[in-house]
C-alpha positions as CSV (number, residue, x, y, z in Angstrom):
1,X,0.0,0.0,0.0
2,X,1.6,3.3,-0.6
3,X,1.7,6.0,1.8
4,X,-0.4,9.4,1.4
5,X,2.7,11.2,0.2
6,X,2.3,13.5,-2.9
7,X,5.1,12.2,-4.7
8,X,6.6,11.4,-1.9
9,X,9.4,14.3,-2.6
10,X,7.5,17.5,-2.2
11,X,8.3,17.8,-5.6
12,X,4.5,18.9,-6.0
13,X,5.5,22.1,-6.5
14,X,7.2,21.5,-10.0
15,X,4.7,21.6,-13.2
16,X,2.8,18.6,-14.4
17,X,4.7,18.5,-17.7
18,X,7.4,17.9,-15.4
19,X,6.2,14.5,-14.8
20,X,5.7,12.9,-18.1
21,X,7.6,10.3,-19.2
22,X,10.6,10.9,-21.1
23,X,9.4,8.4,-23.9
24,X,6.6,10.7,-24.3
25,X,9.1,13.8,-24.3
26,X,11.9,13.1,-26.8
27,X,9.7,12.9,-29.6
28,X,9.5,16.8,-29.0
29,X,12.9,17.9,-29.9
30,X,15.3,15.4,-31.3
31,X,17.7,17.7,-33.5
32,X,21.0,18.9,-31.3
33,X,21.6,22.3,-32.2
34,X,25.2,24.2,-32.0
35,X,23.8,26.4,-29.0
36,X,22.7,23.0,-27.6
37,X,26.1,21.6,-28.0
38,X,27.9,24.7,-27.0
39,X,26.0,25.1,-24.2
40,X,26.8,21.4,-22.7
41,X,30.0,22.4,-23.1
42,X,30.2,25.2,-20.7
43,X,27.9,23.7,-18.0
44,X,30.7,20.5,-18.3
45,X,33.4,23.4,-17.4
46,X,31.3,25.5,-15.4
47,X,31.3,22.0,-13.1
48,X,35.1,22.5,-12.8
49,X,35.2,19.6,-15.9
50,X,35.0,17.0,-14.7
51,X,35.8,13.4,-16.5
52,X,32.2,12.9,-16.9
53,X,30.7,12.9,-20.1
54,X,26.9,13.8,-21.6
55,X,25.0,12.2,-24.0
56,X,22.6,14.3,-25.0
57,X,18.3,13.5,-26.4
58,X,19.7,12.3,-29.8
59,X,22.5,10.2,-28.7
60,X,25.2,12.0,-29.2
61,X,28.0,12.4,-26.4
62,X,30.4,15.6,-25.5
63,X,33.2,15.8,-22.5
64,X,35.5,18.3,-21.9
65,X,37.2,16.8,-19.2
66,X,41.0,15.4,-20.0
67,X,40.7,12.2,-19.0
68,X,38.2,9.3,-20.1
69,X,34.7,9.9,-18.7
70,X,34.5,7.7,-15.5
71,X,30.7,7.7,-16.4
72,X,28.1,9.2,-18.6
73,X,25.2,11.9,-17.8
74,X,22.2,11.2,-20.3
75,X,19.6,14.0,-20.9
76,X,16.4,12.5,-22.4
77,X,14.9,16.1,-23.8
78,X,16.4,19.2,-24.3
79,X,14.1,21.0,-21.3
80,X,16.7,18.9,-19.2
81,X,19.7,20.7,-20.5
82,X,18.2,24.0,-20.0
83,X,16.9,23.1,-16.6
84,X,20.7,22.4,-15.6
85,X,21.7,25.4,-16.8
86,X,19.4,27.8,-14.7
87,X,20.2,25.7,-11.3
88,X,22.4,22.7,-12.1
89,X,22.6,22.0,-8.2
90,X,18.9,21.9,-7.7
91,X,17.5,20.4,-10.9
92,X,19.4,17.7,-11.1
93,X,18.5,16.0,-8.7
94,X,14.8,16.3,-10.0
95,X,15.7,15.2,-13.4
96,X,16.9,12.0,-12.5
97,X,14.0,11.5,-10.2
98,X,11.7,11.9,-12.6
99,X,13.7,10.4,-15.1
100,X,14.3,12.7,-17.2
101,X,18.1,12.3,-16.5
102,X,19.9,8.9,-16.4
103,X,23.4,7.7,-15.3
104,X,25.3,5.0,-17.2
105,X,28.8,3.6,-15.4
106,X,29.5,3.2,-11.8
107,X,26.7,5.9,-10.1
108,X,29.6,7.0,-6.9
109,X,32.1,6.9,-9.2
110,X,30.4,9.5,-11.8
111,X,29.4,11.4,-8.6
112,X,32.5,11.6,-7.2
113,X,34.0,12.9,-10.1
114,X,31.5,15.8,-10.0
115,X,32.2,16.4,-6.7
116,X,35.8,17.0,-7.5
117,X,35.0,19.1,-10.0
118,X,33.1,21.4,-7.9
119,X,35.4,21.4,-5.5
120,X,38.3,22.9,-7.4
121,X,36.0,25.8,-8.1
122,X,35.5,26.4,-4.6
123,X,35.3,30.3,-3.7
124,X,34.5,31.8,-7.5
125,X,32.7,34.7,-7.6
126,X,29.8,32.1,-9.9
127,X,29.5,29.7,-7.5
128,X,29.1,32.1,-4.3
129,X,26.5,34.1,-6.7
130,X,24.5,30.8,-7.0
131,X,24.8,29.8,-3.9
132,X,22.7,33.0,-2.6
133,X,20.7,33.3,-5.4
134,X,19.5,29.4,-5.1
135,X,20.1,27.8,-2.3
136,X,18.2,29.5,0.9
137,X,18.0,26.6,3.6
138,X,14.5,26.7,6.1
139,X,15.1,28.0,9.4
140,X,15.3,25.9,12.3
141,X,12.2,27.5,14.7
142,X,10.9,25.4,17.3
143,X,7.9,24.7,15.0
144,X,10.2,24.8,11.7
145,X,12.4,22.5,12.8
146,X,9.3,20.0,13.9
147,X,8.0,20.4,10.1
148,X,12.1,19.6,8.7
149,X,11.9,16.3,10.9
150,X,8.6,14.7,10.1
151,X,9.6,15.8,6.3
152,X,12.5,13.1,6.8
153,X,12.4,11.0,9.5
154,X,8.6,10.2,10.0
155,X,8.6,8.4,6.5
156,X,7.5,5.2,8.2
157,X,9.6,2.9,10.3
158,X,9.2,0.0,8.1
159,X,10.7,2.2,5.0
160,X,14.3,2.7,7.7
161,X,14.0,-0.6,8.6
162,X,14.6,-2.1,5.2
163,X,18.2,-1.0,5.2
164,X,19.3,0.5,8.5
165,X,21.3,-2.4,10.5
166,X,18.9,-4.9,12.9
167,X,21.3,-4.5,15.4
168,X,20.0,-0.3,17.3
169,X,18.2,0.6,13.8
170,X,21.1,3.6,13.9
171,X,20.7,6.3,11.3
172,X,24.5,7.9,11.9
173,X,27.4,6.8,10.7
174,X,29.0,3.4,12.2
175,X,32.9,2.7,13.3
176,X,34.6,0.6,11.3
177,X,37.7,-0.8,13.5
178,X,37.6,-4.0,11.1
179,X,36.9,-2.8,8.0
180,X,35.6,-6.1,7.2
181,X,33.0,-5.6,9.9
182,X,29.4,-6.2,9.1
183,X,26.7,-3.5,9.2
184,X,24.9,-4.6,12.5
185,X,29.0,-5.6,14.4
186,X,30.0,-1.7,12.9
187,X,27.1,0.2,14.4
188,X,27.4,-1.6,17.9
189,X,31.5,-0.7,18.1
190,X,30.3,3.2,17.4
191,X,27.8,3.0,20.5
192,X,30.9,1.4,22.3
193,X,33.2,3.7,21.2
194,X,31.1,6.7,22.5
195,X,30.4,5.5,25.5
196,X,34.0,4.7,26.1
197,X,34.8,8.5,24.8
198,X,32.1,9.8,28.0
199,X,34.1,7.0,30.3
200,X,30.4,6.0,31.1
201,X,30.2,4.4,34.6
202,X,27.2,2.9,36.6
203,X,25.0,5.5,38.4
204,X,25.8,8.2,35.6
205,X,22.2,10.2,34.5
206,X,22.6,10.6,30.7
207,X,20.4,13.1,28.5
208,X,20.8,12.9,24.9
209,X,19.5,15.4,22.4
210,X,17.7,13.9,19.0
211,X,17.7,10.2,19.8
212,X,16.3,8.3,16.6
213,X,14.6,5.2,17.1
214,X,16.6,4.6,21.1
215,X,19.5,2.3,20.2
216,X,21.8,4.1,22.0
217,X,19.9,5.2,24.9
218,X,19.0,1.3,25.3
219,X,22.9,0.0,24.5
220,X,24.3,2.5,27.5
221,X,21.7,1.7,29.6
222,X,21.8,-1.8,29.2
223,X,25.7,-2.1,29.0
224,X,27.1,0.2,30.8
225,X,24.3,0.7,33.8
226,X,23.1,4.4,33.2
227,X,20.0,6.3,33.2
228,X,19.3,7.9,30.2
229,X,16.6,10.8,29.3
230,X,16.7,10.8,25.4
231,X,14.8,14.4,23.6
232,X,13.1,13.6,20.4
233,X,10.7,15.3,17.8
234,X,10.0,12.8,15.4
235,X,6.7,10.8,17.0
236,X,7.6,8.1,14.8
237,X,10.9,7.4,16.2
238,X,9.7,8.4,19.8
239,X,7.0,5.3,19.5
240,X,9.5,2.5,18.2
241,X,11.8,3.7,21.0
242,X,9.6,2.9,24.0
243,X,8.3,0.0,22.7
244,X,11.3,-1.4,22.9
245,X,12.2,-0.3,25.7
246,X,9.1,-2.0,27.7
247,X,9.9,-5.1,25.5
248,X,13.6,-5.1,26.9
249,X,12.3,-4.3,30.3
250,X,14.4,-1.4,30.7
251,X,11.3,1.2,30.6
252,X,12.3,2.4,34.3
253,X,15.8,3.5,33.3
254,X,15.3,5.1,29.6
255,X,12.8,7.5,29.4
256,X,12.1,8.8,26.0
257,X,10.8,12.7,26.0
258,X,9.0,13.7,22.6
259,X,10.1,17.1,22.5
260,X,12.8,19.4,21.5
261,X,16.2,19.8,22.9
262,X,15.8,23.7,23.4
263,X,13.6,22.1,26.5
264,X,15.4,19.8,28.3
265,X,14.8,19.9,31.8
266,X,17.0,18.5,34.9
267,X,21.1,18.1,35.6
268,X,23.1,15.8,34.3
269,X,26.7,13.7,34.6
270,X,26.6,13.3,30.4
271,X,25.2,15.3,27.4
272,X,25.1,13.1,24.3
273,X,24.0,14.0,20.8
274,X,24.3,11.3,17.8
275,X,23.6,13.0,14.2
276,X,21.6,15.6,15.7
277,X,23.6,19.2,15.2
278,X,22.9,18.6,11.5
279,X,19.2,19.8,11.9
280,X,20.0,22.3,14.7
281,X,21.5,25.2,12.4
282,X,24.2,27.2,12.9
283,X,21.8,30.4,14.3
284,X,20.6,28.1,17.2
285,X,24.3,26.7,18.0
286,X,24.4,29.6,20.9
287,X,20.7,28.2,22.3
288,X,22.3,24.6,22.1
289,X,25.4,26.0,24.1
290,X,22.8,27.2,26.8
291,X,21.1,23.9,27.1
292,X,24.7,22.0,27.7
293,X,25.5,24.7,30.3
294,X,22.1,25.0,32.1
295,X,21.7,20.6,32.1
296,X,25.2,19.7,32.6
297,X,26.6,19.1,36.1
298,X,29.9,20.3,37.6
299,X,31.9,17.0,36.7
300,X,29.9,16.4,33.7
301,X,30.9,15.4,30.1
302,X,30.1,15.8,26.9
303,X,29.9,14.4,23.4
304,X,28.9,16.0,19.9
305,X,28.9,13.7,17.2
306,X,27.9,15.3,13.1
307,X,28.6,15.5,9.8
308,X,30.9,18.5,8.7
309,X,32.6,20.7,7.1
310,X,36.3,21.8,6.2
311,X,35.0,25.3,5.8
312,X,31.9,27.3,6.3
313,X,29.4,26.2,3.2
314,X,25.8,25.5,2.7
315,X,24.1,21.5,2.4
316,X,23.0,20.7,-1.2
317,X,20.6,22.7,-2.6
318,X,18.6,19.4,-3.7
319,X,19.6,17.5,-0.6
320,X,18.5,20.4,1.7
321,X,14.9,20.8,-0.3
322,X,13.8,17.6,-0.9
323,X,15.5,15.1,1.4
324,X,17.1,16.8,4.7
325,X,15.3,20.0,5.2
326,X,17.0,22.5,7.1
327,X,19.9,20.4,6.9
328,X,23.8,22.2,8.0
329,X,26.6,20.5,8.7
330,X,29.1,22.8,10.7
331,X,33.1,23.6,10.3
332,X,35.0,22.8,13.3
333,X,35.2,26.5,13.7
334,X,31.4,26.9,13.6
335,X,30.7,24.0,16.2
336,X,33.0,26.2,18.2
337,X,30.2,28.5,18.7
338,X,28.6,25.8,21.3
339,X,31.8,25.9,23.4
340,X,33.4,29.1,23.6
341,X,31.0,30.9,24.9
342,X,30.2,29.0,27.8
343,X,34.1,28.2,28.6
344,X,33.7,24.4,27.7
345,X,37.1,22.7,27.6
346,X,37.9,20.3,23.6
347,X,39.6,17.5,25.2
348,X,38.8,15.2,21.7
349,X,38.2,15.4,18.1
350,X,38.0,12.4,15.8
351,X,37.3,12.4,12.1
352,X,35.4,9.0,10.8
353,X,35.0,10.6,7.1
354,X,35.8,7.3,5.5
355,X,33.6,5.4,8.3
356,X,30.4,7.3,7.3
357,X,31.4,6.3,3.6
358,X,31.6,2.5,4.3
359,X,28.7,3.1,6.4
360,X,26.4,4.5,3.2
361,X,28.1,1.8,0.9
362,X,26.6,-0.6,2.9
363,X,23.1,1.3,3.6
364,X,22.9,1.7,-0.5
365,X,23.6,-2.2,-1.0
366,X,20.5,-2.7,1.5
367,X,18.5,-0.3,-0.1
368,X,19.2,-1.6,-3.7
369,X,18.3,-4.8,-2.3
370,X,14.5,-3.5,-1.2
371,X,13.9,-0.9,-4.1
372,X,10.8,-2.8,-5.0
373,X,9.4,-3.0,-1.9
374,X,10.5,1.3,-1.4
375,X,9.1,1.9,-5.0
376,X,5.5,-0.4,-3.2
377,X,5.7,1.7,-0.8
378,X,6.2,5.2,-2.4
379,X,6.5,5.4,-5.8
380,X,9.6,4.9,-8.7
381,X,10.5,9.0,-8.0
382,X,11.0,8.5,-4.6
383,X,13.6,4.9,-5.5
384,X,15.6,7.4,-7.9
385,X,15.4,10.4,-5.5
386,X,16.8,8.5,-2.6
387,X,19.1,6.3,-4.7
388,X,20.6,9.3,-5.4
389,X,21.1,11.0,-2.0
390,X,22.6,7.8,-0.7
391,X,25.1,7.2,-3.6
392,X,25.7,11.1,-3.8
393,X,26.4,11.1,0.2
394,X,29.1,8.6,-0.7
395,X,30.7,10.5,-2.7
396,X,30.9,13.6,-0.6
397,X,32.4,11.7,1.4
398,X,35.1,9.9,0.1
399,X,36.2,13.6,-1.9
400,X,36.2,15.2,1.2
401,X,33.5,17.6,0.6
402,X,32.2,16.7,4.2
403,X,33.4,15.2,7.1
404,X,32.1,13.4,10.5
405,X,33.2,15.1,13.3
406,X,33.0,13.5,17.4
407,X,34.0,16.1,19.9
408,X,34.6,15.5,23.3
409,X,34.4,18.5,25.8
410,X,34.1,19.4,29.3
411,X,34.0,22.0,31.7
412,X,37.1,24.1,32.1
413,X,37.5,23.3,35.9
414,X,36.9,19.7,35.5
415,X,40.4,17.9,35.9
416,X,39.3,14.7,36.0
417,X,40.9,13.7,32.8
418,X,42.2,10.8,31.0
419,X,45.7,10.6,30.6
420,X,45.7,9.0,27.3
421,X,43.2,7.4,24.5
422,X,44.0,3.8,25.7
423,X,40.9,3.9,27.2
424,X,39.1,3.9,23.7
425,X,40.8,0.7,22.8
426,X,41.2,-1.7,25.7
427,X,39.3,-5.0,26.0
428,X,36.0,-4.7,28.0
């Protein structure tokens, strides 16, 4: 049965001619003009020219790049072309959910060329002029940030149970210390490796900020004997967690709040946040700072874990419309606007880029595996669009274009430090 989702995308707002099939659209306009051609051209080097080549409605095929094409973009009309042109970074994405674009060759491999593309262009006066002109994120309000997390999250718990791991159901990216791990072994070492990170001990009172469906608030608790009061704004997520919580029979020690972590109430030995900053916006990381300070007790720790940024710079256009609303994944610099201010003490900061990239490999391999039960589900735009965001997510990480930061910190006072990391790597 398919949800009651118009398109599942929010992509409702584009024109019904948008939506035909590009069968019945190439019939339209099959002759490539030179304007055609030379205008290929410069959106190929406007993309920093990458070894990607197109093939455009009547099957011909230009690159500009000076190595063989790692893959090939194929435009099915010529209203594809010119739809690249005006906002290459949100339409297409749009295309090739609706078809109208296709990818031939390895997907991530095509994508990361792209992505290396754009990169060396970083900083020109173009891109920064698109950037404002096109990409305007939502704001993060209590109520707007409600609307960003039901746009992504409350999707149904069967559709994130077809590929997340069966292990916690985690939605954040996994630790890898054997790279031949599987899914479900990788996801339990990152809860491990976090709570080792807070030096979790029995008796500790734990609040963590955006929770997803529990799995960590349950592994601490169960593991590592804490209390845990987990914040959460997705009612989907907040349901799946307490049931199985009851079913565990550890109801009495996890408590899981549906509300938002501007409101957390009480004092506590450890402040955890997993893959939440993402959503919180870099206006609010002050707020954030305020809610650490006012929860956090004397001794207490603390532990930020998101995706990132080298340098300052807006999520996707696409990605932040369609997939993540309000999506923004900090510089180190910027998540130093939750600390400074309120004197809190960086005692850690580990990068697990290529962990969140083995991580999406192996979420897109599950996904892949259930696309006929998504596309049931949904419809065939929604299969392309996320296809595309997972596959694309891949390949901004693996280029470097972002990063996944965990950040340890403390009070300034508190010297009760670790000496060393050994800690984070001896036997339980």
């Amino acid at each position: 049965m398919k949800r009651a989702r118009p398109l599942s995308l929010g992509l409702g707002n584009l024109s019904q001619a948008d939506f035909e099939a590009p069968t019945e659209r190439a019939p339209r306009a099959t002759r490539v003009s030179r304007v055609d051609r030379s205008l290929c051209r410069a959106l190929l080097r406007a993309a920093g020219s990458p070894a990607v080549a197109v093939r455009l409605w009547n099957g011909e095929a230009i690159s500009v790049a000076e190595h063989a094409p790692v893959g090939t973009v194929v435009l099915r009309d010529r209203g594809a072309l010119y739809r690249l042109i005006r906002n290459p970074d949100m339409h297409f994405g749009d295309l090739y959910s609706l078809g109208r674009i296709d990818v031939e060759g390895d997907f991530v491999a095509l994508l990361e060329a792209v992505y290396r593309g754009m990169g060396s262009l970083h900083g020109s006066a173009l891109v920064r002029l698109r950037e404002r002109l096109t990409n305007r994120p939502r704001l993060n309000t209590l109520a707007g940030s409600r609307e960003n997390i039901h746009h992504h999250y409350d999707l149904g718990n069967e559709f994130y149970r077809l590929w997340l791991d069966t292990a916690a159901m985690q939605y954040t990216c996994a630790y890898y210390p054997d790279p031949a791990m599987s899914l479900e072994q990788a996801q339990v070492a990152k809860l491990d490796h976090v709570a080792r990170k807070l030096r979790l001990k029995p008796g500790d009172r734990v609040v963590e900020a955006g929770c997803g469906w529990g799995g960590l608030a349950l592994h601490f608790a169960r593991n590592y004997g804490v209390t845990v009061r987990a914040y959460n704004i997705s009612s989907e997520q907040v349901a799946h967690a307490r049931e199985r919580a009851r079913g565990e029979g550890l109801a009495d020690r996890v408590e899981y709040v549906l509300d938002d972590y501007r409101n957390v109430e009480g004092t506590y030995d450890v402040f955890v946040s997993v893959g939440m900053l993402e959503h919180v916006g870099r206006a609010n990381y002050g707020t954030l700072g305020e809610v650490i300070d006012r929860c956090l007790a004397p001794h207490g720790r603390g532990f930020i874990h998101s995706i990132g940024r080298n340098r300052p710079g807006k999520m996707n256009a696409w990605i932040e419309k369609r997939i993540f609303p309000g999506a923004y994944p900090p510089s180190l610099a910027e998540m130093m606007g939750i600390f400074e201010p309120r004197g809190f003490s960086v005692l850690d900061v580990e990068n697990l880029r290529l962990h969140y990239a083995r991580t999406l490999r192996h979420w897109l391999e599950r996904f892949e595996r259930n696309a006929g039960t998504v596309e049931d589900m949904f419809d065939p735009y929604f299969v392309r669009a996320w296809r595309l965001y997972l596959a694309g997510s891949i390949a901004a990480f693996t280029t470097g274009a972002l990063q996944l930061f965990q950040v340890v910190f403390a009070r300034s006072t508190d010297n009760d430090l670790a000496w060393s990391r050994a800690h984070l790597y001896a036997p339980r």
